[in-house]
TORKE-231506 format. One record per atom (N, C-alpha, C): x, y, z. Coordinates in steps of 0.1 Angstrom, whole numbers, plus 2048, in hexadecimal, padded with zeros to 3 digits. Layout:
BEGIN
XYZ/...
***
This chain:
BEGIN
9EF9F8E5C/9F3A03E64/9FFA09E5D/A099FFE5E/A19A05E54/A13A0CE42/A05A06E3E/A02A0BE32/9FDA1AE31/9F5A19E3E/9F3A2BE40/9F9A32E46/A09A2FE4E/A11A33E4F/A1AA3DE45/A1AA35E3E/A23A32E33/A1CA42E2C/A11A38E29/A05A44E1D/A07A55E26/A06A53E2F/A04A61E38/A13A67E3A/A1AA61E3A/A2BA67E3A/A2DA6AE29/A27A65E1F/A28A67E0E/A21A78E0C/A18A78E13/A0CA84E14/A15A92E1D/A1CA8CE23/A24A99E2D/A30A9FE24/A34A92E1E/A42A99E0F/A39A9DE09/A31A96E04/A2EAA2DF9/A2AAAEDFA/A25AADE06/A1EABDE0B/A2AAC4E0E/A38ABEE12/A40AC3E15/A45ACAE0A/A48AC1E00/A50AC8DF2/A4BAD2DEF/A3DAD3DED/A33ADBDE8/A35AEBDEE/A35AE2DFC/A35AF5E05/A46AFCE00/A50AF0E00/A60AF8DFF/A5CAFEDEE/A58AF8DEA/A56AFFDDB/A50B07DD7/A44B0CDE1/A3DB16DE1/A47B22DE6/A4DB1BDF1/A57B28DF5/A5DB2DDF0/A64B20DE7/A72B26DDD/A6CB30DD5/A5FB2FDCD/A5FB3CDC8/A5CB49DCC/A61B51DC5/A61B5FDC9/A59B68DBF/A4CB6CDBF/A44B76DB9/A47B86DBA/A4AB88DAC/A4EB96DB1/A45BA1DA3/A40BAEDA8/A3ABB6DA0/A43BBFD9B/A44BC2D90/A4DBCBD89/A42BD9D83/A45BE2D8B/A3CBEFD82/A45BF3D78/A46BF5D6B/A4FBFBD62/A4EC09D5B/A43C0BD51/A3DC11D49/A35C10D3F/A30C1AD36/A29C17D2C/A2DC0BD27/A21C05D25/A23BF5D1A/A28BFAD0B/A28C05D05/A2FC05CF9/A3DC0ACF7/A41C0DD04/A4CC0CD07/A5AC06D07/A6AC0CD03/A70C05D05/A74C00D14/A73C08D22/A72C01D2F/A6CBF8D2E/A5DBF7D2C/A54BECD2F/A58BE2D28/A61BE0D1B/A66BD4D14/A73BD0D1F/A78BD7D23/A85BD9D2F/A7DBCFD3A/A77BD3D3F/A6CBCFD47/A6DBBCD44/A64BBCD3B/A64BAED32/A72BA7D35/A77BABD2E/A86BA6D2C/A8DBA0D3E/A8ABAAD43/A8EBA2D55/A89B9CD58/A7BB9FD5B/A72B90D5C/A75B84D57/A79B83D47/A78B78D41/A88B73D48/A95B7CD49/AA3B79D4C/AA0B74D5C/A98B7ED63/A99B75D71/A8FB67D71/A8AB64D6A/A82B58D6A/A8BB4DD68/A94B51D5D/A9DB47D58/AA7B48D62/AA8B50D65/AB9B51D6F/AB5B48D7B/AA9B49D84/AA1B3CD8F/AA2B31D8C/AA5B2FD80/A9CB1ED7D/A92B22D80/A87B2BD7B/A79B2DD80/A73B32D8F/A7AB33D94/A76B3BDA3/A76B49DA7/A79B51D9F/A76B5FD9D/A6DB63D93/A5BB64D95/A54B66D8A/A51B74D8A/A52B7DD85/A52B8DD85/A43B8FD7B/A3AB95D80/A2FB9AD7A/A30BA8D74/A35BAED68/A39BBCD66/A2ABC4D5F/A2CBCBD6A/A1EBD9D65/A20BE1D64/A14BE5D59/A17BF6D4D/A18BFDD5A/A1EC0AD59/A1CC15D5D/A1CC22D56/A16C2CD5A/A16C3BD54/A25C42D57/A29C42D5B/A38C41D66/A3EC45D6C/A4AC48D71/A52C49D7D/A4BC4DD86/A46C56D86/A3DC5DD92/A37C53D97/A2BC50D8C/A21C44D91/A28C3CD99/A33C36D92/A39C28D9A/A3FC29DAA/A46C36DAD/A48C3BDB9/A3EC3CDC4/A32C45DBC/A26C47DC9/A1DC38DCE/A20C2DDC4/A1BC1EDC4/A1FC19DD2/A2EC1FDD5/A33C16DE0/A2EC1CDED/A23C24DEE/A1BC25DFA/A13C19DFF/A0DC14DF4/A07C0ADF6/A0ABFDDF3/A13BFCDEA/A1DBEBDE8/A20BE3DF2/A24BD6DF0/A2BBD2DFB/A39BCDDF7/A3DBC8E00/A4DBBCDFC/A50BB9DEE/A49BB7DE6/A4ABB3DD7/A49BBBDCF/A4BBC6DCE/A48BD1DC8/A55BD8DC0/A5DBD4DB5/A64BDDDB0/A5FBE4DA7/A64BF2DA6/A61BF9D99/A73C04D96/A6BC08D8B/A77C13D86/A75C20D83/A81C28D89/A7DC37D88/A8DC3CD85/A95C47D82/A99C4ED81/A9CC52D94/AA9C4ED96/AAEC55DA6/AAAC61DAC/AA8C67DA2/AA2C77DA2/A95C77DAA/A8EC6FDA9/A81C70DAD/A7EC6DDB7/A8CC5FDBB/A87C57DC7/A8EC66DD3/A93C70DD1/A98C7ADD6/A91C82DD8/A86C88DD1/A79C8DDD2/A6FC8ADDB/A6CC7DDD9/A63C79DDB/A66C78DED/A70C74DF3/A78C73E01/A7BC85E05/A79C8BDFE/A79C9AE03/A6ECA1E01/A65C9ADF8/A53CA1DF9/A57CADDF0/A5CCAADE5/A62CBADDB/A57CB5DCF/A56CC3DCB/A54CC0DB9/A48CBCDBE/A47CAEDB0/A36CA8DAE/A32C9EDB7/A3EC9CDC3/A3AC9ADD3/A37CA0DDA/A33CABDD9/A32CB9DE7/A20CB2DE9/A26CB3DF7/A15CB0DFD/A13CA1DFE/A1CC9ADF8/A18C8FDF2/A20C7EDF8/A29C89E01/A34C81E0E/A2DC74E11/A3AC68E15/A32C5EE19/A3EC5BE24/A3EC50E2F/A45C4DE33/A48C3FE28/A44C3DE24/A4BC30E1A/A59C33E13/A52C3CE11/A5FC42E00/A69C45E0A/A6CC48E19/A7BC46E21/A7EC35E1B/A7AC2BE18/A7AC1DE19/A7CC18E09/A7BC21DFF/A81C1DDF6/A8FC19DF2/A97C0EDED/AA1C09DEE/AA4C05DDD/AAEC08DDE/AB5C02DC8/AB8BF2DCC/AB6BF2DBF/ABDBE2DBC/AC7BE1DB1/ABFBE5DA4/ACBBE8D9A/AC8BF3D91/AD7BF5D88/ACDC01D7B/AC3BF9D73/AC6C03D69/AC1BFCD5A/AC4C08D52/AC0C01D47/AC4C0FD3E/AC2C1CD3D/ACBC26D3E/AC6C34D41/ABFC38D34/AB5C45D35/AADC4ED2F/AB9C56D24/ABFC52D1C/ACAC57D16/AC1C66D0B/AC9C71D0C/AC7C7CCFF/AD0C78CF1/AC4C7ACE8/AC7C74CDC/AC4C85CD3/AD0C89CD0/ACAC95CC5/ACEC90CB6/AC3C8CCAF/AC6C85CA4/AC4C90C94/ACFC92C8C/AC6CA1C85/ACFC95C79/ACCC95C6A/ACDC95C5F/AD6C9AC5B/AE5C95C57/AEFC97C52/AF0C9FC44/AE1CA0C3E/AE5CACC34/ADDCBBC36/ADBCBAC45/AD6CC8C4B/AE6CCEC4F/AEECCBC4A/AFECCFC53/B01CD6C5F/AF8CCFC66/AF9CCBC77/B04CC8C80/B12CCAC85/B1ACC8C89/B19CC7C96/B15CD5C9C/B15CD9CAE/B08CDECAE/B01CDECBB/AFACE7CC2/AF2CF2CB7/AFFCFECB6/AFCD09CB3/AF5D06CA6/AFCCFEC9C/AF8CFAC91/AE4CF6C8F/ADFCF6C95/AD5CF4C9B/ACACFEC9A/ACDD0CC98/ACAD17C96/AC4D18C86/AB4D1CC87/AB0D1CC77/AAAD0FC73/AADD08C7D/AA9CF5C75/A9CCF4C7D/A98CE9C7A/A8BCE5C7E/A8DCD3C83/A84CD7C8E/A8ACCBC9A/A7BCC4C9E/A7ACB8CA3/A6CCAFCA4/A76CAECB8/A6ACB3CBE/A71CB4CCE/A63CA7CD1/A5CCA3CCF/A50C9DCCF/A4ACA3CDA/A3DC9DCE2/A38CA2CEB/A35C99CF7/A38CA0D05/A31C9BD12/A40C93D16/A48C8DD11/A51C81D15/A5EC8AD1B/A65C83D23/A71C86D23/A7AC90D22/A7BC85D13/A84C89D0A/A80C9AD04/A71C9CCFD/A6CCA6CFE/A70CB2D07/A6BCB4D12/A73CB7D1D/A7FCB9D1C/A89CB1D1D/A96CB4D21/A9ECC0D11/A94CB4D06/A9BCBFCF9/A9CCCCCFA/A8FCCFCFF/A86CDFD01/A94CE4D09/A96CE0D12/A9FCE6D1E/AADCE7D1B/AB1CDED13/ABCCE0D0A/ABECEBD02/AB5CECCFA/AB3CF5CF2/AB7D00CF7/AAFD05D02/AB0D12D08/ABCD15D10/AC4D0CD15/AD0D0CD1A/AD8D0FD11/AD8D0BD08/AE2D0CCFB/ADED16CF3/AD6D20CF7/AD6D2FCF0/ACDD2ACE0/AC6D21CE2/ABED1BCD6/AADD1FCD1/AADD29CDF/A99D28CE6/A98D33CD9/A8AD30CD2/A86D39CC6/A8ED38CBC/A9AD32CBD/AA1D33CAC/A9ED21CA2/A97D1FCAA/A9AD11CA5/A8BD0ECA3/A83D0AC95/A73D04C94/A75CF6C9D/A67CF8CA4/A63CE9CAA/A58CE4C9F/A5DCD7C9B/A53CCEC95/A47CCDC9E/A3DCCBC96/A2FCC4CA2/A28CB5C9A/A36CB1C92/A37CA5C90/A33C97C9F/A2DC91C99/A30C85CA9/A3FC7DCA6/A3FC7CCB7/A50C76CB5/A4DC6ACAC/A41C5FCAF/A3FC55CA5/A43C53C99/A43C63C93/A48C62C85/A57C6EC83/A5FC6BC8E/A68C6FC84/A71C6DC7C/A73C63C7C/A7BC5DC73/A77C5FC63/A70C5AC5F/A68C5EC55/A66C6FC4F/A63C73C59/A66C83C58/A71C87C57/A7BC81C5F/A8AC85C57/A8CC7FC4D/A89C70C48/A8CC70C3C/A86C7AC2E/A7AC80C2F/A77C88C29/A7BC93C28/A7FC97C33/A84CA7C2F/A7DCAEC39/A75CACC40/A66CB3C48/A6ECB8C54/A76CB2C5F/A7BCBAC63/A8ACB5C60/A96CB9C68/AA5CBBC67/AA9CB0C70/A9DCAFC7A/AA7CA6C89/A9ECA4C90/A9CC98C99/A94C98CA6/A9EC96CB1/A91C97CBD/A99C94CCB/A90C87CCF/A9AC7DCD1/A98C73CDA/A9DC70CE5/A96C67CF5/A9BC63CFD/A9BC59CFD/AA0C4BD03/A9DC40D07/AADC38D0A/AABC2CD0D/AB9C23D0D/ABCC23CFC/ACBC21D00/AD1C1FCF2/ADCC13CEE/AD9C0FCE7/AD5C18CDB/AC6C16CD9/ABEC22CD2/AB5C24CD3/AAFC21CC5/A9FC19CC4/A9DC13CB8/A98C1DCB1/A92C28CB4/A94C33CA9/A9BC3FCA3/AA7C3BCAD/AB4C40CA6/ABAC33C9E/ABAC25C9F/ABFC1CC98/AB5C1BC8A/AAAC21C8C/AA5C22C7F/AAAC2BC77/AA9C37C7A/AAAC44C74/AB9C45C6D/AC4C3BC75/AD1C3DC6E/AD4C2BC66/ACAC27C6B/AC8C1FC5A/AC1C20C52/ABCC27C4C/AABC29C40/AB3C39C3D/ABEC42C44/AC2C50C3F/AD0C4DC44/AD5C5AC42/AE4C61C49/AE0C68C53/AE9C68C5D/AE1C70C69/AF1C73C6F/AECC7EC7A/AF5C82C84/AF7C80C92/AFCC7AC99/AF1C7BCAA/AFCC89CAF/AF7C94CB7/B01C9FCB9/B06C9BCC6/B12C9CCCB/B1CC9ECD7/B17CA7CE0/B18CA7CEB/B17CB6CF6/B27CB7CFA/B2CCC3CFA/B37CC5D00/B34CC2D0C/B3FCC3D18/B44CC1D27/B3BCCFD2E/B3BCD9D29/B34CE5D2D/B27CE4D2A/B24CDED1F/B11CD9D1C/B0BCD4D23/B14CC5D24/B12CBBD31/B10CC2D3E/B16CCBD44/B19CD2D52/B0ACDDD53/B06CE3D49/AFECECD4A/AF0CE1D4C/AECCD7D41/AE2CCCD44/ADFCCAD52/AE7CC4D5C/AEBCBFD69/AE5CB2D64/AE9CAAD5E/AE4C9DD59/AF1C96D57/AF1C88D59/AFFC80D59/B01C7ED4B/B12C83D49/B16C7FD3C/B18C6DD36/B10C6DD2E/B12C5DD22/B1AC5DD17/B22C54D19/B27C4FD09/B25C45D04/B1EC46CF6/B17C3CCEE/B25C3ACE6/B2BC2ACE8/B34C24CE2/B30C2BCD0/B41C29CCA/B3FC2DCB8/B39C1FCB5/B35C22CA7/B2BC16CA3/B1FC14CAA/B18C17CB1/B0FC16CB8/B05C15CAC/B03C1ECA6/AFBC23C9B/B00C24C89/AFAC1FC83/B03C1FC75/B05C2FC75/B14C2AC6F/B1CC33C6A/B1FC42C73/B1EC3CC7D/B25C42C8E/B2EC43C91/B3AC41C8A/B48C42C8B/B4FC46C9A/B4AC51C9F/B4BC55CAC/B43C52CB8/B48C51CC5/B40C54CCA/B38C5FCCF/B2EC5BCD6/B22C69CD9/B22C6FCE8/B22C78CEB/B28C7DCF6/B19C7FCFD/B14C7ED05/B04C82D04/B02C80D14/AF5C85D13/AEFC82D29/AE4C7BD26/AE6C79D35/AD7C6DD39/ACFC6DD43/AC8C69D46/AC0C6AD56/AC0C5BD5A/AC7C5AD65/AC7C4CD67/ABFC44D6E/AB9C34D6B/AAEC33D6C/AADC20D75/AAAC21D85/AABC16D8A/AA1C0CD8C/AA5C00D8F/A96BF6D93/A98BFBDA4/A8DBFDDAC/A8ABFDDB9/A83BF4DBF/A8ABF6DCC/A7ABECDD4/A78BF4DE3/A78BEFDED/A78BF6DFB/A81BECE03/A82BEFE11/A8ABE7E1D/A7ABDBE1E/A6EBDFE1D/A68BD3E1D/A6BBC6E16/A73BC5E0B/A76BB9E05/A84BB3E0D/A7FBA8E12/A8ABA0E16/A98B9FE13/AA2B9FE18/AB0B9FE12/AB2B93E0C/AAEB8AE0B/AB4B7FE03/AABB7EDF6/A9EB86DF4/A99B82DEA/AA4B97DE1/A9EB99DE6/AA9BA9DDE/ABABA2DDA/AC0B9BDE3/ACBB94DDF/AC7B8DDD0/ABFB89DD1/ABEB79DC3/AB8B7FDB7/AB0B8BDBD/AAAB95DB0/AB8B9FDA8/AC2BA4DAF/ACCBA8DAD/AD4BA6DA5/ADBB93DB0/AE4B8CDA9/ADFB88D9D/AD2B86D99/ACAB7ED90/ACEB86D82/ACCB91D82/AC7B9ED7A/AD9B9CD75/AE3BA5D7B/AEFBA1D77/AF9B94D73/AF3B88D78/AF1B80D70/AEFB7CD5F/AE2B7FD5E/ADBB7CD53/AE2B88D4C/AE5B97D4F/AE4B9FD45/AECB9BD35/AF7B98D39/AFDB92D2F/AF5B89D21/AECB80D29/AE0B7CD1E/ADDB84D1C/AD2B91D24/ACAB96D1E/AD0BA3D10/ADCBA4D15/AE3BB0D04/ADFBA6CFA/AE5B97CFB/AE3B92CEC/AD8B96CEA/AC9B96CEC/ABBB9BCE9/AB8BA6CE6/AC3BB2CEF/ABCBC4CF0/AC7BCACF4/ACFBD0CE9/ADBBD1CEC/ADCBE0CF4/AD0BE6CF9/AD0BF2D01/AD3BE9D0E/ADABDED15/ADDBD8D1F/AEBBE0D1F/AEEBE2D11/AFEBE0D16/B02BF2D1D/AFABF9D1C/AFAC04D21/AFBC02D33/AF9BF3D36/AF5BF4D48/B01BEAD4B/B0ABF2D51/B18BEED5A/B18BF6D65/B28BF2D6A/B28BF4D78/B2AC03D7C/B2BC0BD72/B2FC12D6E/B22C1DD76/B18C1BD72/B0AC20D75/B06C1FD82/B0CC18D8E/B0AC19D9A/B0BC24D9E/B13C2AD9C/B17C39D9F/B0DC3DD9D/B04C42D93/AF6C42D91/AEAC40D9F/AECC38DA4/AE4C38DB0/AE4C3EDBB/ADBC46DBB/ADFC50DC4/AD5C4FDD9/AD8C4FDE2/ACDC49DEF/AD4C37DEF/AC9C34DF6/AD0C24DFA/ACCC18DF2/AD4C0DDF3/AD1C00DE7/ACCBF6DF8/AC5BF4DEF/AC2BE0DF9/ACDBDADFD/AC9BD8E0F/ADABD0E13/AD7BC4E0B/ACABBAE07/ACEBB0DFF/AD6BB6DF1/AD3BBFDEB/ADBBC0DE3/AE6BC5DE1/AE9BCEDEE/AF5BD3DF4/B06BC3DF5/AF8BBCDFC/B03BABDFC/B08BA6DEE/B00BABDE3/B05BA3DD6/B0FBA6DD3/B0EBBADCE/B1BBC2DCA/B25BC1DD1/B25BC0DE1/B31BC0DE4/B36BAFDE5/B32BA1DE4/B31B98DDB/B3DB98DD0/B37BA1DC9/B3CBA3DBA/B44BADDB5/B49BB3DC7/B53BBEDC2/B4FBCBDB9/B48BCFDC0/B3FBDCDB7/B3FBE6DBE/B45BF1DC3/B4CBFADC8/B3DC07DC7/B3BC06DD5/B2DC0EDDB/B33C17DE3/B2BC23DE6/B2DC2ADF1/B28C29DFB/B2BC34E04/B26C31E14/B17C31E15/B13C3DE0F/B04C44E0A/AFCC38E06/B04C30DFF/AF9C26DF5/AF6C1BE00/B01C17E0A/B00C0EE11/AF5C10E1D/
***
């Protein structure tokens, strides 16, 4: 009797351990973007840093997305586990039914909540130091690769025209894929890229040539309505200065459905590890405390508890 006692109290720990260990972990879905993407490598890179920062209890599943949009209207149907990333902009949209929300309102998207940044969508005007490109205006007569559909595409275009540029300047219908190559030839003068920075096809282009990245003045920046960046000097060979430039800034989300203590550990986790993660991708070092301001609507009170934790100066709005 004490032997099947025994045996049957052996059967209840282990069932026991089993269940706390099932609990301990935390599954979470990450929507990012395109898989050929540098987000979607972003993407990668937290999954793998929150895996390591648990001792294994944070397993993050990250899926492709088409994006931002996509990943917003997802959270109609998601549940608790659900982070993705968009651009603050959107999550503003999408909670006012504007734009490529109209019609398209949800009561969820009141329930969307931040956790942290990541690297913003930085403007990269990159032209060929023997097109003698200095400013803006200098820009007039040259021939530019804006690529197509992205962004960056987008935002160039709009530049352009702000800056008294619309019709003086050839558009390449080079693909962005190749411009680098194309500047090294001579084909066009300059491309426009977006992405975190430093950016690997600006880190190509100003190693394989000479290159320029151009400044916005304080009045450039203002006309944009886009947040001004500075890309540390050296960033890029033979960058001497820094680059004065805008960005669209770009957050992980989730909703009030995810528990406060698991939003706490995804948070603390993430700031944590970052530090590892620059030695691997040094577009980390673009994401400081700096970028909270960046968030614009409310953060997760689990995550709300970390920052103020860690002395990270929020506003009323965000709380």
């Amino acid at each position: 009797m004490e032997h099947v006692l025994a045996t049957a109290s052996a059967i209840a720990v282990t069932a026991l351990v089993g269940m706390t260990s099932a609990q301990a972990e935390t599954r979470i879905t990450y929507k990012s973007a395109k898989s050929s993407s540098s987000y979607y490598q972003m993407g990668v890179q937290i999954a793998e840093a929150l895996k390591a920062g648990s001792d294994g209890n944070i397993i993050v599943t990250v899926e492709e997305s088409q994006g931002s949009v996509q990943n917003v209207m997802e959270v109609r149907a998601r549940g608790a586990d659900y982070v993705f990333t968009t651009p603050p902009a959107l999550v503003g949209l999408a909670q006012g039914g504007k734009a490529m929300f109209e019609g398209k309102g949800d009561p969820k998207f009141d329930e969307i909540r931040a956790l942290f940044p990541i690297p913003s969508l930085t403007m990269h005007f990159v032209v060929s130091s023997k097109a003698g490109v200095e400013t803006f205006a200098d820009l007039e007569g040259k021939t530019i690769l804006l690529g197509k559909g992205s962004f960056g595409a987008t935002e160039g275009e709009k530049y352009l025209a702000l800056f008294g540029l619309e019709g003086k300047v050839t558009l390449s219908e080079v693909e962005l894929s190749n411009a680098v190559p194309a500047l090294k030839n001579g084909q066009i003068d300059g491309f426009v890229t977006a992405g975190s920075w430093p950016a690997p096809n600006v880190i190509e282009a100003a190693a394989s040539t000479s290159v320029t990245v151009l400044s916005l003045s304080d009045d450039q920046i203002a006309q944009t309505k886009r947040t001004k960046t500075v890309i540390p000097a050296e960033t890029y060979a033979g960058q001497a200065s820094p680059i004065t430039t805008t960005s669209l800034p770009v957050v992980a989300y989730t909703t009030s459905a995810m528990d406060d203590d698991t939003a706490y550990a995804l948070t603390k986790t993430f700031w944590d590890q970052k530090a590892e993660m620059t030695k691997g991708a040094p577009w980390w070092k673009g994401v400081d405390e700096s970028l909270m301001g960046t968030i614009s609507g409310k953060i997760h009170p689990g995550a709300v508890r970390f920052y103020e934790e860690a002395g990270f100066a929020l506003t009323d709005a965000q709380k």
